[in-house]
Each structure stands twice: as C-alpha cells, then as structure tokens.
C-alpha positions as CSV (number, residue, x, y, z in Angstrom):
1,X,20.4,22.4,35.1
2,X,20.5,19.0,33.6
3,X,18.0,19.2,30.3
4,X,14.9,15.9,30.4
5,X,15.1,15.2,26.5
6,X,12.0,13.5,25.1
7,X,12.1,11.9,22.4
8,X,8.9,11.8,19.9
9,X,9.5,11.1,16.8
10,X,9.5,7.3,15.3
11,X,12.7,5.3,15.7
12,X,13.4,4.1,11.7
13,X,13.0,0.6,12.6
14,X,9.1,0.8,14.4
15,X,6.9,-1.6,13.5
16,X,4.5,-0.2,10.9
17,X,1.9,-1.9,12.1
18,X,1.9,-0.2,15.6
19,X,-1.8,1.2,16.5
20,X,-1.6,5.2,16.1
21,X,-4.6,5.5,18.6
22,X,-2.8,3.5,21.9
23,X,0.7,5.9,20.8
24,X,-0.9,8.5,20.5
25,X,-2.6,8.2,24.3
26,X,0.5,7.1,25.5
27,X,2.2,10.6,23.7
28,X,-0.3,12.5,25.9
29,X,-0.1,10.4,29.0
30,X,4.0,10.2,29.2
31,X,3.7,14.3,28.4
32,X,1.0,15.1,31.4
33,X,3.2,12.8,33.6
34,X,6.5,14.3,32.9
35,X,5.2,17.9,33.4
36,X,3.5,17.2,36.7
37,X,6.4,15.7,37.9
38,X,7.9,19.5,37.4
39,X,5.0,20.7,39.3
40,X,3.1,21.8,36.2
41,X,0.5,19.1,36.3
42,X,-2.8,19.5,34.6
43,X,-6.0,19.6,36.5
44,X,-7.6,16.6,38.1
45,X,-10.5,15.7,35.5
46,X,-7.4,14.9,33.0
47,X,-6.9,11.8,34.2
48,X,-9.8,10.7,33.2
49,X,-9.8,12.3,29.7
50,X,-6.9,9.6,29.3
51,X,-9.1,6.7,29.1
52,X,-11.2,8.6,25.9
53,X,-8.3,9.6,24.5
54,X,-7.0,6.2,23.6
55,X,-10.5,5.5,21.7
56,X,-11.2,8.9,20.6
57,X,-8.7,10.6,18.2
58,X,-9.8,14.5,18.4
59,X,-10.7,14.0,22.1
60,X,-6.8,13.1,22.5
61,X,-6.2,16.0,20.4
62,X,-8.1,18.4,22.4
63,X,-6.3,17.2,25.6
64,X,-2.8,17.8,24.2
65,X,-4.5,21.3,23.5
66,X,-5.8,21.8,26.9
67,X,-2.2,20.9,28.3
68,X,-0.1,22.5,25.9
69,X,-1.8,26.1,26.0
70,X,-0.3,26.7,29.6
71,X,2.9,24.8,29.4
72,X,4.2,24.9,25.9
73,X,7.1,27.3,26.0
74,X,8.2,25.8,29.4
75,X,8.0,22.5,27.9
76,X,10.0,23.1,25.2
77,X,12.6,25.1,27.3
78,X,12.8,22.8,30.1
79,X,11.7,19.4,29.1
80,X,13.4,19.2,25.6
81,X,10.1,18.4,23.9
82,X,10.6,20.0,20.3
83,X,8.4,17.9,17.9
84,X,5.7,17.7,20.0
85,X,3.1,19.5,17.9
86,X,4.0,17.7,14.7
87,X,4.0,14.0,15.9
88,X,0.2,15.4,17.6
89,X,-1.0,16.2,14.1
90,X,0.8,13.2,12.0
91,X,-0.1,10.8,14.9
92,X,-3.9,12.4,15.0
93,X,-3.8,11.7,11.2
94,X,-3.2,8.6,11.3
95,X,-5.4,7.9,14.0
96,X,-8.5,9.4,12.3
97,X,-8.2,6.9,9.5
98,X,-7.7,4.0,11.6
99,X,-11.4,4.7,13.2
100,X,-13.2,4.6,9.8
101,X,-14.8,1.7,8.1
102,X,-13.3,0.4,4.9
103,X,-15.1,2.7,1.9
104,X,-16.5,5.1,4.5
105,X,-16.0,8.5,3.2
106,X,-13.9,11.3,4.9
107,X,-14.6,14.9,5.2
108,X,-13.0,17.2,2.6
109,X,-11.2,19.4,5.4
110,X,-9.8,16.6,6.8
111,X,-8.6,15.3,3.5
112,X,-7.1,18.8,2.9
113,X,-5.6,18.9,5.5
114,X,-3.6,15.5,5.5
115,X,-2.6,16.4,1.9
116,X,-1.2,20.1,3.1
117,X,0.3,17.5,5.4
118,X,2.1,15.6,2.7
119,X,3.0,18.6,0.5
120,X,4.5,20.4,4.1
121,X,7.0,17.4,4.4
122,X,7.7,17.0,1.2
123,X,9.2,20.7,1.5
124,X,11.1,20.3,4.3
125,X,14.3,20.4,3.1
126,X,16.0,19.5,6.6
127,X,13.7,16.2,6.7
128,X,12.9,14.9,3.1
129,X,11.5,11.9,2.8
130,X,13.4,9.1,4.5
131,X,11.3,6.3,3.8
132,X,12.7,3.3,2.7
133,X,9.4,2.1,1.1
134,X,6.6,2.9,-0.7
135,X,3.8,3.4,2.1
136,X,0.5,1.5,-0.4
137,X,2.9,-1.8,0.4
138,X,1.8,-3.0,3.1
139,X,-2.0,-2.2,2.2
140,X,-0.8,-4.2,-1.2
141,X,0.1,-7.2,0.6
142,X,-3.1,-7.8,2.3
143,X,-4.7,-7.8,-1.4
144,X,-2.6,-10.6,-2.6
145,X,-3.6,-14.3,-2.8
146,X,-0.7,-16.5,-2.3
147,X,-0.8,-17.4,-5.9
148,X,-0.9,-14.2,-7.3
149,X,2.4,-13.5,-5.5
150,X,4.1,-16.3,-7.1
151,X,2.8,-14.7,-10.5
152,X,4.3,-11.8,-9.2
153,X,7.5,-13.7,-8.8
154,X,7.6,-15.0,-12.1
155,X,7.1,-11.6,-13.6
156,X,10.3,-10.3,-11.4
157,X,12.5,-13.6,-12.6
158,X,11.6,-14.9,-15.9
159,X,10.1,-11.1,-17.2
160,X,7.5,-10.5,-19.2
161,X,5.2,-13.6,-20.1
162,X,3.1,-14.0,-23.7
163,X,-0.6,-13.7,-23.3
164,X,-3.2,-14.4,-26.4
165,X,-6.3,-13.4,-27.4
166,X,-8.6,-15.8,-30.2
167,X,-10.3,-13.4,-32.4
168,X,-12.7,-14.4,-35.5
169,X,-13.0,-12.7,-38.5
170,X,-16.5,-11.0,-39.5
171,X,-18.5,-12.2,-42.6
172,X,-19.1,-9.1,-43.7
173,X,-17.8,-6.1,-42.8
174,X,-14.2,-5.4,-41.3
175,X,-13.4,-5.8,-37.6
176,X,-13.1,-8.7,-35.7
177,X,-14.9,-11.0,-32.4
178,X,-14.0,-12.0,-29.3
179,X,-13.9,-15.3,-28.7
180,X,-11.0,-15.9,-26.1
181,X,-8.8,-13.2,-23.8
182,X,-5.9,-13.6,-21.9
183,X,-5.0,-17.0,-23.0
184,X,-1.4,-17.8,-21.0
185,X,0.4,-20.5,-19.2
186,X,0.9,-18.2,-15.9
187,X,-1.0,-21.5,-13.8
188,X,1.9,-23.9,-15.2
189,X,4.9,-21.8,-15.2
190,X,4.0,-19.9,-12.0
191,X,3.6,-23.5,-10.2
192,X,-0.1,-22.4,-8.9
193,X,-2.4,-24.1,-6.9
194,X,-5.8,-23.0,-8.2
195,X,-5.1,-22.8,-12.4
196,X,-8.8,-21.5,-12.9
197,X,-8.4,-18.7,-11.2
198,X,-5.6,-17.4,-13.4
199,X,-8.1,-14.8,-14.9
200,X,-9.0,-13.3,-11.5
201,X,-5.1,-13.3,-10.5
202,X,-4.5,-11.0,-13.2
203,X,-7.3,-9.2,-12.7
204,X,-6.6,-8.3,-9.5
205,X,-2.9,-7.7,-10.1
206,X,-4.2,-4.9,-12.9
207,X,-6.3,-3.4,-10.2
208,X,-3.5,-2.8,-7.9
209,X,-1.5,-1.8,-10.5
210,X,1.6,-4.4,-10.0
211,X,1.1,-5.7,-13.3
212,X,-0.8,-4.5,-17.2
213,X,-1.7,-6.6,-19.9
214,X,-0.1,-5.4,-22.8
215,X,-0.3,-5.2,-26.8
216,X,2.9,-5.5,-27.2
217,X,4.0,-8.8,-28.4
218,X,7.0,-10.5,-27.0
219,X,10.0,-10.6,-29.9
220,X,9.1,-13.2,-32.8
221,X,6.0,-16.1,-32.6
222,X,8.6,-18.3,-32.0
223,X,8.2,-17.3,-28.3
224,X,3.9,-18.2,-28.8
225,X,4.4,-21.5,-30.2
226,X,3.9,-23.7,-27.1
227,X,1.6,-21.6,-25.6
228,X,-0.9,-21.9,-29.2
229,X,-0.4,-25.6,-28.9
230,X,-2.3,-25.5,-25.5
231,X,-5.5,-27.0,-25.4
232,X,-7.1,-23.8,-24.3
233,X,-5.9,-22.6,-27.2
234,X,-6.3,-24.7,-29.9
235,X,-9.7,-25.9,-28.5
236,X,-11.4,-22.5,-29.8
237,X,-9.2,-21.8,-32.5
238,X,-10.7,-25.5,-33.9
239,X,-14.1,-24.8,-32.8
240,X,-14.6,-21.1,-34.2
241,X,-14.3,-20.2,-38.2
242,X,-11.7,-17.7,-39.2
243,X,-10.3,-17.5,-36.0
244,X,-6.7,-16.7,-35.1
245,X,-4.6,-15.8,-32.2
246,X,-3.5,-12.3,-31.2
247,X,-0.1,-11.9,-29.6
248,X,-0.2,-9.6,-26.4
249,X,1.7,-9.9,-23.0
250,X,1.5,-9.5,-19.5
251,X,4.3,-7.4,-17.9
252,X,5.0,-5.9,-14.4
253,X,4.6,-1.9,-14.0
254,X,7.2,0.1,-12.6
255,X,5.3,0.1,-9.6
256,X,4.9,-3.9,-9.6
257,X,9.0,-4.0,-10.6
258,X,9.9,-2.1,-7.3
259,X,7.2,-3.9,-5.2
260,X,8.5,-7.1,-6.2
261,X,12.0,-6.0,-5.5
262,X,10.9,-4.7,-1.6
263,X,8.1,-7.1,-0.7
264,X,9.1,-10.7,-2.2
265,X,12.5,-12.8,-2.1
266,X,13.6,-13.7,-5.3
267,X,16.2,-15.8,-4.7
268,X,15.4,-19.3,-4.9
269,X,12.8,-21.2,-6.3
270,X,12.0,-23.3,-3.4
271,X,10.1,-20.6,-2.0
C-alpha cells in the first residue's frame, strides 16, 4: 500500500511573519480533505465550521478535536500524519496571541500552559531548539526608529561610546546635584537625522534592553576631552558653580551585541 505522507511541521526557511490563524484553518481543511478522500470524511455541518475556524482559534481547535477523535489512529497509520497534535497546539498558541489587543491581558491557564509548552521543547532531546534567532527580534525591530538603529550600529562598530553627566557640588553638606545627564556625541558620530532626540533614542534602546548606560568610564579622560569641549557641555559647566563632569558610558548588552550581529549589516558605512 503506497503510504500519503503529510507533512506539518514548518519548513526552516517559512516566513515568520506568516498568519497562524489562516495556517492553522488550512491544517484543518487539508486534514478533513485528505481523510474524506479515504472515505473517512467528517459530517456535513463541518464544512461550514471551516469558515469560523480561520477567525476563531479554539473553534479551529475544537474542530481538529471533533475530527481527530474518530480517525486518529487511522490517520496516523494510513495517512502518515505524526505531528499532527503538536503543530494543533503550537499553531493554536500562536493563534491565540495574534487575536489579542496589544496590553490586553491573558488568562493564567493559558499562560501556563504556553510556558509548559516552552519548558516541553526545551526537553526534547530529539528536537532541541533549532532556531537560528532569538524569537523578541523581530518584535524589536518594529520598536526601532531608524536613527536609533544607526546608534545601534555605532555601538556594534566603533564599541562603547563616552557619556557625561554635569554634577554641582552642594554648599553645605556632602553629595552632589544634577544638573545635566547623558551628555554624548551619539547625534554627530552616529550621522542622525533628528540630534534632539538623542535622549529618547537611548531611552528607548535601555527599555528594550539592546543597550545600558553605564558608570564605567571609558580608559583615561583623554578619551572625554572633545566630547567636554561641546557646547552642551561647557554651556552648563560655565553657567552652574562647582560643577564638573562625570565620566560614564553607553554600551551594548549581550543581548544588543547579538541583535546587532543578526538584525543589522555592519559592513559598510554607506548604509
């Protein structure tokens, strides 16, 4: 008997962009049609469940059920179909998180469960984890302003870059007072198009942990010497009594190291 195999798992080179809702339908769909064409077709009202499935996660899920209760073993004997049930539940998954609204919160089941999920691949010895990237990257690139990729860049190239904060003195007391933070020359070196927004960039590039700003100077202050001739600098430093200039830096995390090394081309400055 010549064996039907059906192939369900995701080809390495899938776009990961691809809608989990209209593959997962289609999962159901090319399933119900293969079996009836053995002769073990579902019943007539599930051609009509189709059309809810491909909006309606559990509703797809609950059809796969309905089908899969009567025909599984022959399936699997017949028709080849032996990852069926797991690219149901990862594709379900997905599916599910696709429907929600950005911030909406998610039942604590459901979260369970995706985790139990996670932790069940990552102990499946005969899978591992064969992903080439980290999965947040893509999400990460939607995040990023065009310059805050090229300060990204410059991280990845040129390493670590010297930041300054302007404290003053207090009259009385010890301790010290803010008067500047996060003095640099990213919007120069970095070739940006909006300079003032420099403070947001990095700002946002903390929050998405691809960069931190550090207190760990840079080698000597030879390395702060242009940068504390910048009129940003010296403007306050002149203006403000026993003030001076505290050498921090801005650096890329491990994270923003690897991202950088995936996600941007860093060969040639053209780009």
């Amino acid at each position: 008997m010549t064996v039907l195999r059906t192939d369900y798992g995701r080809p390495p080179d899938e776009d990961p962009g691809a809608d989990p809702l209209g593959e997962l339908a289609q999962l159901v769909a090319t399933t119900w049609l293969r079996l009836a064409a053995w002769g073990v077709g579902a019943s007539l009202r599930t051609s009509g469940r189709l059309a809810r499935a491909a909006a309606d996660p559990d509703a797809a899920g609950e059809l796969y059920a309905d089908l899969a209760r009567g025909v599984r073993a022959y399936a699997r004997e017949f028709l080849g179909i032996v990852e069926l049930d797991d690219r149901v539940r990862e594709l379900t998954l997905l599916a599910g998180s696709t429907l929600r609204r950005p911030g909406e919160r998610r039942p604590a089941l459901e979260l369970r469960a995706h985790g139990a999920e996670l932790l069940r691949r990552a102990a499946d010895v005969e899978q591992g984890d064969d992903a080439e990237t980290h999965p947040a990257y893509p999400r990460i690139l939607t995040e990023l302003a065009p310059d805050e990729a090229r300060i990204l860049r410059l991280l990845a190239i040129a390493g670590p870059q010297p930041v300054v904060d302007i404290r003053a003195a207090n009259l009385i007391g010890r301790g010290s007072q803010l008067i500047a933070r996060g003095l640099n020359m990213l919007g120069a070196q970095a070739g940006l198009g909006r300079r003032d927004r420099v403070p947001v960039y990095v700002d946002n590039l903390v929050r998405l942990g691809l960069a931190v700003l550090s207190d760990q100077p840079l080698g000597g202050p030879a390395l702060y010497q242009v940068l504390e001739a910048q009129p940003e600098v010296l403007g306050p430093l002149k203006a403000t009594p026993r003030s001076r200039t505290v050498h921090r830096s801005l650096r890329l995390t491990a994270l923003g190291r690897d991202f950088c090394d995936v996600c941007l081309p860093l060969d040639g400055a053209d780009q």
